[in-house]
Structure formats: structure tokens, C-alpha cells
C-alpha positions in Angstrom: -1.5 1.1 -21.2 -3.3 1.7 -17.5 -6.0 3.9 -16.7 -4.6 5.1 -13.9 -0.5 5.2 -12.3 -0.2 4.9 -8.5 2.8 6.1 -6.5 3.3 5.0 -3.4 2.2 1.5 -2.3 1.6 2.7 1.4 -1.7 2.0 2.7 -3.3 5.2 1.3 -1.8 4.5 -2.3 -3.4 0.9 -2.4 -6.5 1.9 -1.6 -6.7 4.4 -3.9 -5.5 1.6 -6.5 -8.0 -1.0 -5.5 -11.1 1.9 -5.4 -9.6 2.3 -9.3 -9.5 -1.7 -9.8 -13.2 -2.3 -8.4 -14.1 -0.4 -11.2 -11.9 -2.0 -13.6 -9.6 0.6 -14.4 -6.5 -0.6 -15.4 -4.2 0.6 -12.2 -0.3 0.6 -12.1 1.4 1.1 -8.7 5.0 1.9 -8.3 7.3 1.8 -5.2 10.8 1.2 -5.3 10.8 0.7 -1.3 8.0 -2.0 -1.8 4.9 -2.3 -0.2 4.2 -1.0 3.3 7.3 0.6 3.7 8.1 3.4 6.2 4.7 4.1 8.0 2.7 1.6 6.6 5.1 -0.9 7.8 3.7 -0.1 11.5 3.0 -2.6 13.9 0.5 -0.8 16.0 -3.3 -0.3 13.8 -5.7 1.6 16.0 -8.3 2.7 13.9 -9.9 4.8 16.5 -12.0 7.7 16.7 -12.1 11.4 17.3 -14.2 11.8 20.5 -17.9 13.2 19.5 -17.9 16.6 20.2 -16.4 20.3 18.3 -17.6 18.4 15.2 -16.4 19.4 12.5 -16.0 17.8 8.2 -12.7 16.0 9.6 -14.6 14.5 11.9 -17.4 13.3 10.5 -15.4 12.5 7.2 -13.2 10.3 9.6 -16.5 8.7 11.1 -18.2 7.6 8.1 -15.2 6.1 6.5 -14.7 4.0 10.3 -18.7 3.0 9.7 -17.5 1.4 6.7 -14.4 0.0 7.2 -15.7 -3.6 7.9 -17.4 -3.6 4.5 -14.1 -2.6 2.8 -11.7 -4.7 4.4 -13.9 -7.3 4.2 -14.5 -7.1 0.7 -10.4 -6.7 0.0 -9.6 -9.8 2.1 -12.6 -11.6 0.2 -11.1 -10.9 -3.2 -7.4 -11.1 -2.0 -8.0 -14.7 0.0 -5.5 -12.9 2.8 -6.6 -11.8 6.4 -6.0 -7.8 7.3 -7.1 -8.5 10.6 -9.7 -5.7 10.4 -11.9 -6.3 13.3 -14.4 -3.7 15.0 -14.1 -4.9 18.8 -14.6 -1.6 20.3 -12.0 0.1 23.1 -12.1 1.0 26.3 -10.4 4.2 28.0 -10.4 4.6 32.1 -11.8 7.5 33.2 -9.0 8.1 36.4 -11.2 11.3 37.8 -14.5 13.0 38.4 -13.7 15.7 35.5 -12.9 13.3 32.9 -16.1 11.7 34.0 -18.0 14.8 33.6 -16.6 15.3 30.2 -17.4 11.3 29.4 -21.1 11.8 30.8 -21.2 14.9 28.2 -19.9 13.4 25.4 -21.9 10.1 25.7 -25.1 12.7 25.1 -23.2 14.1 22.0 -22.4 10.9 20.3 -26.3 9.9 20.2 -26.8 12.3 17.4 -23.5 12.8 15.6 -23.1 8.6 15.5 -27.0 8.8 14.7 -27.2 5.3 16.5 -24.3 3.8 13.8 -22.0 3.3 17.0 -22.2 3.4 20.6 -20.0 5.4 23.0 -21.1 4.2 26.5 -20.0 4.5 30.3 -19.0 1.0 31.9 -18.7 -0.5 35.4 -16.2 -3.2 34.3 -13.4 -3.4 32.1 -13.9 -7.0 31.5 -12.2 -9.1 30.1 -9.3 -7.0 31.1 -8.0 -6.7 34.7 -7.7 -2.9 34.2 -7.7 -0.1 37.1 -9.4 3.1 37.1 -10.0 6.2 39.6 -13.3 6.1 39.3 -14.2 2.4 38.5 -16.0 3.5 35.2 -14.2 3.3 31.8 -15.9 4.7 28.4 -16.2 1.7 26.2 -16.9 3.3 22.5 -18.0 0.7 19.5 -17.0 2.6 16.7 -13.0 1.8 17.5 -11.6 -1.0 15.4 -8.0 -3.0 14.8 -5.9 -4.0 11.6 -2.5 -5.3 11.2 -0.9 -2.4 8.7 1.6 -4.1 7.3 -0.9 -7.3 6.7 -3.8 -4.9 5.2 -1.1 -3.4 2.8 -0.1 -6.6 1.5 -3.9 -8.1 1.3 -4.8 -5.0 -0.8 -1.6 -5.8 -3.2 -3.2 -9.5 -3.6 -6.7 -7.9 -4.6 -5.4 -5.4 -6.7 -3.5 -7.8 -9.0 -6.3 -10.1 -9.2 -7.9 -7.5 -10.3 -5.2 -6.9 -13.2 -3.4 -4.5 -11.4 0.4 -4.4 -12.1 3.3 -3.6 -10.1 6.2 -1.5 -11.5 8.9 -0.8 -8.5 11.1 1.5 -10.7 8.5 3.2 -13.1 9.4 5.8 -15.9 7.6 9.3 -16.2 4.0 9.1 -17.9 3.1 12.4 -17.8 0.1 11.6 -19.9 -1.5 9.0 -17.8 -3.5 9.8 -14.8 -1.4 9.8 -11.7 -1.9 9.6 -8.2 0.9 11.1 -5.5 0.6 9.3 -2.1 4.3 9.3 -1.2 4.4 10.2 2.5 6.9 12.3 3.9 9.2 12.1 0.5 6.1 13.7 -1.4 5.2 17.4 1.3 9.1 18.0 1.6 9.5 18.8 -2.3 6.0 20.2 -2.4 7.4 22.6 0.8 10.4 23.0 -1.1 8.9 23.7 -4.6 6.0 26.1 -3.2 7.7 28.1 -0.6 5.0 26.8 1.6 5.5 24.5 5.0 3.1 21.3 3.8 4.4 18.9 6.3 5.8 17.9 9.6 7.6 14.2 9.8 6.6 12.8 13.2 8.4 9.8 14.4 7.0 6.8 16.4 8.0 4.2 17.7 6.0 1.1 19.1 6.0 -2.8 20.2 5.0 -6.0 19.3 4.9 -8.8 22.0 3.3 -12.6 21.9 0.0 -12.0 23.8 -3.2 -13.6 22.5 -6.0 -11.6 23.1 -7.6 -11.7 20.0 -11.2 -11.2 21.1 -10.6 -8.8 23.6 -11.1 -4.7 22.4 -8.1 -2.3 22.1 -7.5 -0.1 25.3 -6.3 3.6 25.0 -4.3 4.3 28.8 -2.2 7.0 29.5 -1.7 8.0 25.9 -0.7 4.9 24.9 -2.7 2.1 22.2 -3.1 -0.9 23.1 -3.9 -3.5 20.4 -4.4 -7.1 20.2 -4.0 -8.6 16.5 -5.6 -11.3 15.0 -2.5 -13.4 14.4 -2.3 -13.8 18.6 0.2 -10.7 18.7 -0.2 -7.4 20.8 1.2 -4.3 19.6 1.8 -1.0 21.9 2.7 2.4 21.1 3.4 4.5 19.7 5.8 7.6 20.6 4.9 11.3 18.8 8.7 12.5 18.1 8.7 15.8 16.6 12.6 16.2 17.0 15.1 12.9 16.7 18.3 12.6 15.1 17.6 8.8 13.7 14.4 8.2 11.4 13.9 4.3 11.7 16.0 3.3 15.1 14.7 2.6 18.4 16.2 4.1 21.7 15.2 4.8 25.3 11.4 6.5 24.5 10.7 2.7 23.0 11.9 1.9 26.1 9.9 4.5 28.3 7.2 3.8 26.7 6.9 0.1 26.9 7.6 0.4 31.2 4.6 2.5 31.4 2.7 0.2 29.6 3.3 -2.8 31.9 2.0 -0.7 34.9 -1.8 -0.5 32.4 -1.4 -4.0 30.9 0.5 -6.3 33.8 0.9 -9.4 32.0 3.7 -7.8 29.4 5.7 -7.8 32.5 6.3 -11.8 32.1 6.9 -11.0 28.3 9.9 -9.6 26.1 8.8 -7.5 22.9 9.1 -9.6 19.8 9.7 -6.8 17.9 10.6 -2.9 17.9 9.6 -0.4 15.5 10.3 2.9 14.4 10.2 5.5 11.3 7.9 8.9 10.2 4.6 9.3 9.5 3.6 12.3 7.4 1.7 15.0 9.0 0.3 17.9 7.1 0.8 22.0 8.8 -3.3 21.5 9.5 -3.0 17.7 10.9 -5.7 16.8 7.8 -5.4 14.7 5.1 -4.0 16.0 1.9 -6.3 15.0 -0.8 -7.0 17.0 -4.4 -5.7 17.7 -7.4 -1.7 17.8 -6.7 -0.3 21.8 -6.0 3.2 21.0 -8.1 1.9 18.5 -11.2 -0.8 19.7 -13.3 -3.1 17.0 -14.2 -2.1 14.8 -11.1 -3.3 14.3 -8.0 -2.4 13.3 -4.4 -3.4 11.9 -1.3 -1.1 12.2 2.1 -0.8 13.6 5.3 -3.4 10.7 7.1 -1.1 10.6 10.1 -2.4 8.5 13.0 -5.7 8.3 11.0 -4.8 7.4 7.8 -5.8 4.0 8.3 -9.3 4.6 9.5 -9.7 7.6 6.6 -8.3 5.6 3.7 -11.8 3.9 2.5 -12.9 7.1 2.1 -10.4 9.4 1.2 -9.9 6.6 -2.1 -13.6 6.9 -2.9 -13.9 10.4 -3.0 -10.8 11.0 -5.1 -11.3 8.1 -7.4 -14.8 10.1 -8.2 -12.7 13.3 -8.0 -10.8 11.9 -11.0 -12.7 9.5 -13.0 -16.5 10.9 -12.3 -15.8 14.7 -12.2 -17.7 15.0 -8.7 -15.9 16.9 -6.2 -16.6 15.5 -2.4 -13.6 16.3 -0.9 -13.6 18.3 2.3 -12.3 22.3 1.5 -10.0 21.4 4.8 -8.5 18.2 2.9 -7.5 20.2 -0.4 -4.4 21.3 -0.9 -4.2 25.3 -0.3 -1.4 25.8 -3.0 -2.2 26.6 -6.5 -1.0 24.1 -9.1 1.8 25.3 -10.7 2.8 24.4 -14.4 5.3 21.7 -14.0 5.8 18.0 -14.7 8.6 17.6 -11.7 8.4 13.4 -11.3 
């Protein structure tokens, strides 16, 4: 017997399984793709934030879980013995004009009181220690903005959870009496759009690199819409594309290709270099672009968490807390733009 059944054992689903295991619920997770499959399996892991203005419960939602990301992956890599090479080394963006400027100078005063002094967001004279080139000479340089290896993070949570006593069941039967969390990406909004007759998601493709370039101190850069992230194992990930329409899910093709020209005109030593690997598949994006989080709008008596997106990563620390209390404490913090606007409909559908 388990306390509580997990499905999905992409990022969002393990933290929601390791918030469980802290507290020594019995936690089951099942996957038959594995863990970090499809998204999660991404090369790229820009935990970065929403830029401090329009502020809004996303935003600040996003922000506190960032403030306390290093805690939490610490704490998962301490118990696990594995390295998600969380690290909050800042980024920097170029400011190419005296507009962008103007906005930068703006939202510098801004960020002093919705970061409350918890994070920085600052105008620089220097990009050091990159070489990089802006219009104006000035970047913004924002401390808030950290890196993790996705795939690495997925597999250190697995490690804590099972020391924990977690267990995991790739090809798990129903158990409609046992608590259950949905956090099965893309697979999970199609049949709720199907089932509901509403539109609950939008599969987004990217695609990204992975070269060998050690830069393992140096903060992430954000250039012409593109991430920039050195990893703690000495690699360098860029990407990644937003594909609304493709024909292939998990295959690379000329945008990869695009993409990774323009990023040799920001970053000029990946000109010498070859990527080491390419990467593509969907990432699920709700109708509102927020997370999906709340009691689940087809199963009564389960519950889900999807839709993270681009920010799923920096939201899952908190997104787990606030439905593990959901469930197991009875206190509601979710965000009213996070819960699912769908009434739960009398059905066990697995």
C-alpha cells in the first residue's frame, strides 16, 4: 500500500513525489517511458525569470519558488548523493538600443520592491567574463536567473525519492482508491480537451543544442531570443526553438540549424565547435500559458499538475508544496489562475 500514486516521472511529477516523500508518505510513481522522457529530457535548463514589472500571482508565484530553488535542489542532491547542477549564477541580456535601455532603467526601479532585496536586477558596463557585444555597451545582469541540467535533476530526484522508500512501477494498474497525482504532459491536456469539450493545451515544440564548452562559472546569457547555458558537467546547451506547427514531434531539421548559426554570431567560440548533441520533442503549454495545478477536471478524487512550459523547472518547488498541502493538509494555496477551469466530472477514466 502507498500514500500517494504519481504519474508521470517528468520533472513536475518527481517533485511532487519527493514533496510527498519528505514527509514520509509512502509515494509510488509510474512511467512507462521512464524518467525524464519527452520534455524533461531537455538539454537546455534556464530557470529564468519573468522581468519585474505587470506583476501579477504568476509572477510572484514563479519568483518565490526561484528564491528557493537552491534550498531544494540542494537538499534533493544531498539526500540523493547526485549533482542536478542547480546553480544560481545570474544572466546577463544586452540592451542593443536606447528604448530597451529605458525600459531596463524602469524596471531596475521596479524589481527593488517586488524582489524585496531577495535578488538583484542591475545595469552593467561589462559583460565579463564574456566577450559579448551590445548597442549600447550596458547589459542587465539579473541575480535571480539560475541553471540545472533537466535530465540530471530528474534522475537525482528519482535517487532521493527511493531512498526515501519511494517505489517505481513503469506499467502500474488502476487504483482508483489511492490518492493520485496526474502530471503527464502533453498526453494528459489532449484527453482532458477531448473529454471536456474544452481546449486545455497547445504542444509547443523545441528544439536545442548541446556542445563541449566549459564555462561552468560563467552566468547564462539570454541574446536574440535565444538561452544560453553553461552546465556543470563542462557542457553548453543553446536553444531552444518555439514550434507551434511541425509535422515531426522529436526530430531535428533546419530551425536546429537556424538557430544554432545565430547563436555563433552572440557566442563566437561555438564557431570552432560541432554540437555534441541535438534535441527535440513538446512541451505542454496550457490555453492561459500557466501552470495547471488542482484537483484534476476528469477524475474525481485526483489531482494534477501540468502545463509548466518553459517555466516548469523554476515553478516545480513550489507548485509540489502547494499541492502536496492541497492534498494531504486541506489548505488551498494554489493561484485561482493555476486551477483548472473545468468542473470535475464523475469519472474514473485511467
Amino acid at each position: 500500500m502507498v500514500d500517494l500514486i504519481v504519474r508521470g516521472a517528468g520533472v513536475l511529477g518527481l517533485t511532487v513525489a519527493w514533496e510527498a516523500a519528505k514527509r514520509g508518505l509512502k509515494v509510488c510513481i509510474s512511467d512507462p517511458n521512464g524518467i525524464a522522457s519527452m520534455a524533461s529530457g531537455g538539454v537546455v535548463g534556464a530557470l529564468a525569470p519573468h522581468v519585474p514589472e505587470n506583476w501579477n500571482s504568476k509572477k510572484q508565484f514563479q519568483f518565490q519558488s526561484l528564491i528557493n530553488g537552491e534550498e531544494f535542489w540542494n537538499g534533493v542532491d544531498s539526500e540523493s548523493g547526485f549533482n542536478s547542477g542547480y546553480a544560481r549564477l545570474g544572466r546577463l541580456q544586452p540592451i542593443d538600443d536606447e528604448k530597451a535601455l529605458l525600459l531596463a532603467r524602469n524596471r531596475l526601479e521596479s524589481s527593488e520592491e517586488l524582489w524585496r532585496g531577495l535578488a538583484k536586477w542591475r545595469i552593467v558596463e561589462s559583460s565579463a567574463p564574456w566577450s559579448l557585444t551590445s548597442g549600447t555597451g550596458k547589459w542587465v545582469f539579473d541575480t535571480l536567473s539560475a541553471r540545472i541540467n533537466p535530465t540530471d535533476a530528474c534522475f537525482s530526484l528519482a535517487k532521493a525519492i527511493q531512498k526515501k522508500g519511494g517505489v517505481f512501477e513503469p506499467h502500474l494498474k488502476k487504483y482508483p482508491n489511492i490518492r493520485t497525482v496526474w502530471a503527464t504532459g502533453i498526453h494528459d491536456l489532449e484527453r482532458i480537451s477531448k473529454f471536456t469539450n474544452v481546449k486545455f493545451r497547445t504542444a509547443v515544440k523545441g528544439q536545442a543544442a548541446l556542445f563541449n564548452l566549459n564555462r561552468v562559472d560563467y552566468p547564462q546569457v539570454y541574446a536574440n531570443s535565444i538561452h544560453f547555458v553553461p552546465h556543470s558537467n563542462g557542457t553548453f546547451a543553446v536553444g531552444s526553438t518555439s514550434e507551434n506547427n511541425f509535422s515531426s514531434s522529436n526530430t531535428t531539421d533546419e530551425r536546429l540549424e537556424t538557430l544554432i548559426e545565430n547563436s555563433m554570431s552572440i557566442i563566437p567560440e561555438l564557431r570552432l565547435l560541432e554540437p555534441i548533441k541535438r534535441w527535440a520533442d513538446v512541451r505542454p503549454r496550457s490555453e492561459s500559458r500557466a501552470p495547471i495545478v488542482g484537483k484534476h477536471p476528469m477524475i474525481e478524487g485526483d489531482y494534477i499538475v501540468n502545463g509548466g512550459f518553459k517555466i516548469g523547472l523554476g515553478m516545480a518547488p513550489e507548485l509540489a508544496r502547494v499541492l502536496i498541502s492541497l492534498i494531504f493538509d486541506g489548505i488551498d494555496q494554489v493561484p485561482e489562475a493555476f486551477k483548472p477551469k473545468v468542473k470535475v466530472q464523475n469519472s474514473t477514466s485511467s
